[in-house]
N, C-alpha and C positions, 0 to 999 in steps of 0.2 A: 362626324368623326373623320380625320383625313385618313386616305387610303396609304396602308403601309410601304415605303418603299428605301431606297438608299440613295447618296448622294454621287448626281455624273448620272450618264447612258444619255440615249438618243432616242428618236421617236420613227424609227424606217414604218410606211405604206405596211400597213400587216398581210393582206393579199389573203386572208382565212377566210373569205368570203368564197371562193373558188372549190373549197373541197369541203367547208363546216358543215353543210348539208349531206354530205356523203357519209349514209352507214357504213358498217365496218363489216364488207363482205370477203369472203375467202375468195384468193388468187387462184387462177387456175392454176392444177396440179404441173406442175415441172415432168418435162419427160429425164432429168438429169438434173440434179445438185451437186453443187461443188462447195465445199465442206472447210473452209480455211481451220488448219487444225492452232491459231492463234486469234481467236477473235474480243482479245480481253488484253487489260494494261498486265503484265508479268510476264512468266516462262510461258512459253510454248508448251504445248500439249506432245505427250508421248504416242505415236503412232500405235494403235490397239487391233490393226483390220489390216487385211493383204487381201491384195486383188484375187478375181474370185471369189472374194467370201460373200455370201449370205448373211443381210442385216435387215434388222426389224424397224420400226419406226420406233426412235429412244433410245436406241442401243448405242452403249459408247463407243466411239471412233479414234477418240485421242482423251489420253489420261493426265493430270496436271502432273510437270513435273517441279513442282514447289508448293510452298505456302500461299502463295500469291500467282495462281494459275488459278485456271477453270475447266472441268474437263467438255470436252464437245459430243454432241450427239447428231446419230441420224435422224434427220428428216425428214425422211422416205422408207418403206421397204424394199430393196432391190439387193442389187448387184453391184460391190467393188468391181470398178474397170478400169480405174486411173489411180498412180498415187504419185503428184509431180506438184513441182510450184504453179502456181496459177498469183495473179494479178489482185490485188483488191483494190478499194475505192482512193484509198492514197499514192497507186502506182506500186508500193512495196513486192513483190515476189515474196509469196506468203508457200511452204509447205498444206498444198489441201486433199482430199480423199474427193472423188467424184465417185456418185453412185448414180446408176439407171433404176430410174422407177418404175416397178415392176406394177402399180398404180393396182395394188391391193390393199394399201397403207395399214396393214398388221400391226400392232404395235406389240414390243417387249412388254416382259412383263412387270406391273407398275405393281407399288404398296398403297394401295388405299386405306384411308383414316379416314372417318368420320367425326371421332375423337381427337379431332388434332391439337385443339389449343389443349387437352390435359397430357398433350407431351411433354417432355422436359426440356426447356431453352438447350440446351444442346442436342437434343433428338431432334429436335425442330433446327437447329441451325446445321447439321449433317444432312438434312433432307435437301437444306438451300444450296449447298457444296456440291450434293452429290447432282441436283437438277441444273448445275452449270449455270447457274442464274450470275450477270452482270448487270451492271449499271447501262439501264437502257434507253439513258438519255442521249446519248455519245460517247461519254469516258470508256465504257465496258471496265470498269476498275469490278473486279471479283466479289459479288456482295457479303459473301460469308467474312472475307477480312474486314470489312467494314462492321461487319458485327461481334468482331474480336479486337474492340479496344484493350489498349493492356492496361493494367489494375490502377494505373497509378494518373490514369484519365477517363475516371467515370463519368457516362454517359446519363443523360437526365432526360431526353430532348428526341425526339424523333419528326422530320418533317419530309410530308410529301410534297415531290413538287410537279404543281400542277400548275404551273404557270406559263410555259410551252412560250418562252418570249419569241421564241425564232419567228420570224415571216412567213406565210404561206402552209408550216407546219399546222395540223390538226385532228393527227393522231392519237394525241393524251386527252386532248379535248372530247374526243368521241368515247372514250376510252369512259373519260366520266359520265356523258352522257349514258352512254348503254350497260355501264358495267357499274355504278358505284358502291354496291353491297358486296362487292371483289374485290375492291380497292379497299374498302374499309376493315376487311378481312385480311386484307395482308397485312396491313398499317397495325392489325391488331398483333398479328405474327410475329411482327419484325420488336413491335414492344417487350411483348414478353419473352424473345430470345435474346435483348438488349437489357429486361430487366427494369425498364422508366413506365410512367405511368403520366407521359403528360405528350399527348403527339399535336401537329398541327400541318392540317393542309392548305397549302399559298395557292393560289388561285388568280390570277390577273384577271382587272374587272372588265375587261372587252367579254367573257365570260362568264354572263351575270346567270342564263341557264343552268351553265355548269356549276355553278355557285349556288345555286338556288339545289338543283339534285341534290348534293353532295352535303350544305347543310342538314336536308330533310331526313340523307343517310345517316349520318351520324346524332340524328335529335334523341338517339335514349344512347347517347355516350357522354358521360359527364367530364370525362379526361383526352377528349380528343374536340380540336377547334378546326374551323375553318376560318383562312383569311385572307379576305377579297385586298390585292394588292395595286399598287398603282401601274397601270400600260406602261411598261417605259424596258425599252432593252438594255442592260440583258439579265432584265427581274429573277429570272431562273436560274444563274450564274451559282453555286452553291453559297457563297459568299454573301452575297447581296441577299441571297433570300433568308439564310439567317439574320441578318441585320434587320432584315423586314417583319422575319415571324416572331422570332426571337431576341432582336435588340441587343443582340450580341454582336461585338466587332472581333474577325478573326485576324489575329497580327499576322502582319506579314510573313510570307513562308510556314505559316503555321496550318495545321487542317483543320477544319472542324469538330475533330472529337478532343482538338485543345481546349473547345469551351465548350464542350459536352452536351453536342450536336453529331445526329447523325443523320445523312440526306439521302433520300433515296425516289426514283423516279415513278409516275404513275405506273406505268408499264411494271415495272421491276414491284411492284407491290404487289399487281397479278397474278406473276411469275410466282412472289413468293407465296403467293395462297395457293395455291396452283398446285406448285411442289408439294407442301403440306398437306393438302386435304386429297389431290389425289396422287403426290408420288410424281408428277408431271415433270420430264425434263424442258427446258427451255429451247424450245424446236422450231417455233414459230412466233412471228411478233406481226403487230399490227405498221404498217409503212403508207405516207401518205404519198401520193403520185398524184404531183400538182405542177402547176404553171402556167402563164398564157401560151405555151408549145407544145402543150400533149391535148388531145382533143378531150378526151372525157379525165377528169381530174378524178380521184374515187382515193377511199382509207380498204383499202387493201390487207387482210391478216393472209401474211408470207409463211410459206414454208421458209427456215435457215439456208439459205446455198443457193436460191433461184437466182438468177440470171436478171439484172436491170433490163435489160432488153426484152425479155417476156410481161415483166412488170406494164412497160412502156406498152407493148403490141396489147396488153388486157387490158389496154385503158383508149383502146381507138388508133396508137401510135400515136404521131406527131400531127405536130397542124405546121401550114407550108411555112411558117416562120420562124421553127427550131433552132437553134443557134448554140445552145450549150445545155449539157447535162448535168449539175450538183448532186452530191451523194450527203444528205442532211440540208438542213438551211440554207438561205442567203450567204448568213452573215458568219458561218461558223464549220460550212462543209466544203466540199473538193471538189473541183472542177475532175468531170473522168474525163479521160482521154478516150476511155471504148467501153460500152455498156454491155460487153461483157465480163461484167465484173458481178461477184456473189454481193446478194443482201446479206451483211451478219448479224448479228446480236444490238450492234450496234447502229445500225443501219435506221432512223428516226422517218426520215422521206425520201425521196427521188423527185429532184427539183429540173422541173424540163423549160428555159425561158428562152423568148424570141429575142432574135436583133436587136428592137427597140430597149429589150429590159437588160439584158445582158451587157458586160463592162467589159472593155476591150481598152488596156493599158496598152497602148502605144506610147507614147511620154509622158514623163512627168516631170514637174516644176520642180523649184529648190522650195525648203522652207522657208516660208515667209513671216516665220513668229506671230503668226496670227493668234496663238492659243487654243483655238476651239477643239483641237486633240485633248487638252490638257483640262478641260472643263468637258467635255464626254467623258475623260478615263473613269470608270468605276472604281477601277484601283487607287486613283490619285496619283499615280502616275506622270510622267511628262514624256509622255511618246516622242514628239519631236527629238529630244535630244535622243533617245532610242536610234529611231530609226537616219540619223545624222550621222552617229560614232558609226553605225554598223553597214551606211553607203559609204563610208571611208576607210573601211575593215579598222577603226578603230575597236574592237568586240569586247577586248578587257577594260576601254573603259567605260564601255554600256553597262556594265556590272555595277558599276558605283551611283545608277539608276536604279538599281532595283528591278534590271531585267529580268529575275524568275519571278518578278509576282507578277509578270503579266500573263493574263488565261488567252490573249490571242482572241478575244469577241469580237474585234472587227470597228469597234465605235470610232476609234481614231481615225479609221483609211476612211470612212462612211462621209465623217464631216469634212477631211479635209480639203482645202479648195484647189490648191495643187495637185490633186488626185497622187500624192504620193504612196505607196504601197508599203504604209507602215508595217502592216502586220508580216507581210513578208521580210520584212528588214529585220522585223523581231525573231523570225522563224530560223534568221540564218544567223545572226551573233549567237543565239542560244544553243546551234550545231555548232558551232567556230572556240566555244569556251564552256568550262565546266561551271555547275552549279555552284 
């Protein structure tokens, strides 16, 4: 039977050989967390703490101010002693709370269930709200809104995705290896607060362990599948993977709870078992700190707020070839400028490469109409003329491309032989003109 996937992507060096072997041990404790009070797509969080105050580990720090917010928690128990902008992984000047660890790690007080799945789908989707759970693939989009389709696009469809296309990534990977009766228990969560009775977990087959666990976990679930998908980036893409589990195509500019789909990450399934059974705010995640530049590569479970540079020093530091720091992937994360920047919610690896591996855009060519942008795109797309209108600030008429369906995965600049820097050209018509 061929292995399920979608048409377009690319085939980048996976590099998961460097940290797949790495259990998933606890980072050393931070003498300090810094707490970005926005680590999720929507409103900023309302400031809840003043310097000085005394906080527990859980305790909320910033309160969402909308529907489409998440509130934040501490980390730590300690001491407010900062409340100012601080830096995150995109360069943004983010409003955060830094607290000193008072390294007795006390926690607030939690609601424990044992009883949890005979909650009620809204008791259970207030527990996911209130544990600040996002999407903890990258997007950080607020999961409780995602389990609030409105009436008139019922949900049928629930899919985890375990297919971690990114390179070098193998965080979610380990995640099913040591955890998958956790996973399968969120996956159950997330069902019966969405109300469907038919889930499925994608899986790319470089992954055939984790494939193999995670069947054997679900073998007395008659409404829940696993499905071994094809290697090819960027299988994980929300889009593509419904195409692949589901055989659904979602139309342009549309989401997936237009075909009555709902996606959610390995991680963020934990989170929401977590919440549920014990009441657990979302304080820590697991982070993979890899690369041929960091001497011991290891999966790391973070305190929220630590510091990349702590990360980097608990894994050996650098090897003498460092060259550049990525915050996420190869193919889909940010070069930092200074690793003093907070791990957030969001935060998937800490990618450290030498000279040799790292890309260094000094020029680039014109397009040469080669196409192979346009046969990678996922979306179907034609990059080229994208990134054409939008080095000529032509921007309004990249729009008549269908510049908002591109997700920025990176396929086009990867193939192309002119090393042009599509995705950046896409990054900047899309600031330059509205949706």
């Amino acid at each position: 039977m061929a292995l399920a996937t979608f048409k377009g992507g690319i085939h980048p060096p996976d590099k998961k050989e460097l940290s797949k072997g790495k259990e998933i041990t606890p980072a050393r404790s931070p003498k300090r967390v810094v707490i970005p009070l926005s680590q999720h797509i929507g409103a900023p969080c309302k400031l809840a703490v003043s310097i000085g105050q005394e906080v527990k580990r859980g305790e909320v720090v910033g309160t969402p101010e909308g529907f489409v917010s998440s509130p934040v928690h501490s980390s730590v128990s300690g001491k407010v002693v900062a409340i100012a902008d601080f830096p995150v992984a995109t360069g943004r000047l983010v409003p955060s709370v830094v607290i000193e660890n008072s390294g007795t790690d006390e926690w607030t007080a939690l609601k424990d269930n044992s009883d949890y799945m005979n909650l009620s789908p809204d008791e259970l989707k207030t527990k996911v709200k209130d544990a600040g759970i996002v999407g903890m693939g990258g997007a950080a989009f607020p999961a409780h809104v995602k389990l609030s389709p409105p009436k008139e696009k019922p949900i049928d469809v629930v899919i985890i995705n375990g297919a971690e296309c990114e390179p070098y990534l193998t965080a979610d990977y380990r995640l099913m290896i040591e955890r998958p009766k956790d996973i399968i228990e969120g996956l159950k969560v997330l069902m019966k607060i969405i109300g469907v009775n038919k889930g499925f977990i994608g899986i790319e087959n470089n992954k055939p362990d984790a494939i193999e666990i995670m069947k054997n976990a679900v073998s007395g679930e008659q409404n829940i599948q696993v499905c071994a998908l094809e290697v090819k980036y960027p299988q994980g893409a929300e889009k593509m993977l419904i195409k692949a589990c589901a055989d659904r195509e979602v139309p342009p500019r549309a989401l997936p709870m237009d075909v009555g789909v709902v996606v959610q990450n390995i991680g963020t399934a934990i989170a929401v078992y977590e919440a549920a059974r014990y009441g657990k705010p979302l304080v820590e995640r697991v982070v993979t700190v890899t690369g041929e530049g960091i001497k011991e590569p290891r999966n790391l479970l973070v305190k929220i707020g630590t510091l990349v540079s702590e990360l980097i020093e608990d894994c050996g530091g650098y090897s003498s070839e460092a060259a550049k720091v990525i915050s996420g992937g190869p193919m889909m994360g940010f070069a930092v400028y200074s690793t003093e920047t907070p791990v957030t919610k969001g935060t998937s690896g800490v990618l450290v490469l030498p000279e040799s591996e790292a890309f260094h855009l000094d020029e680039f060519g014109p397009c040469i109409r080669c196409g192979r942008c346009i046969d990678a795109c996922p979306m179907g797309l034609i990059p080229s003329m994208l990134s054409v209108y939008s080095e000529k600030g032509f921007y309004e008429d990249a729009k008549a491309y269908n510049l908002f369906d591109c997700f920025e995965c990176g396929s086009c600049t990867f193939v192309c032989p002119s090393k042009r820097p599509i995705v950046q050209f896409v990054r900047l018509a899309k600031t330059m003109v509205k949706p």
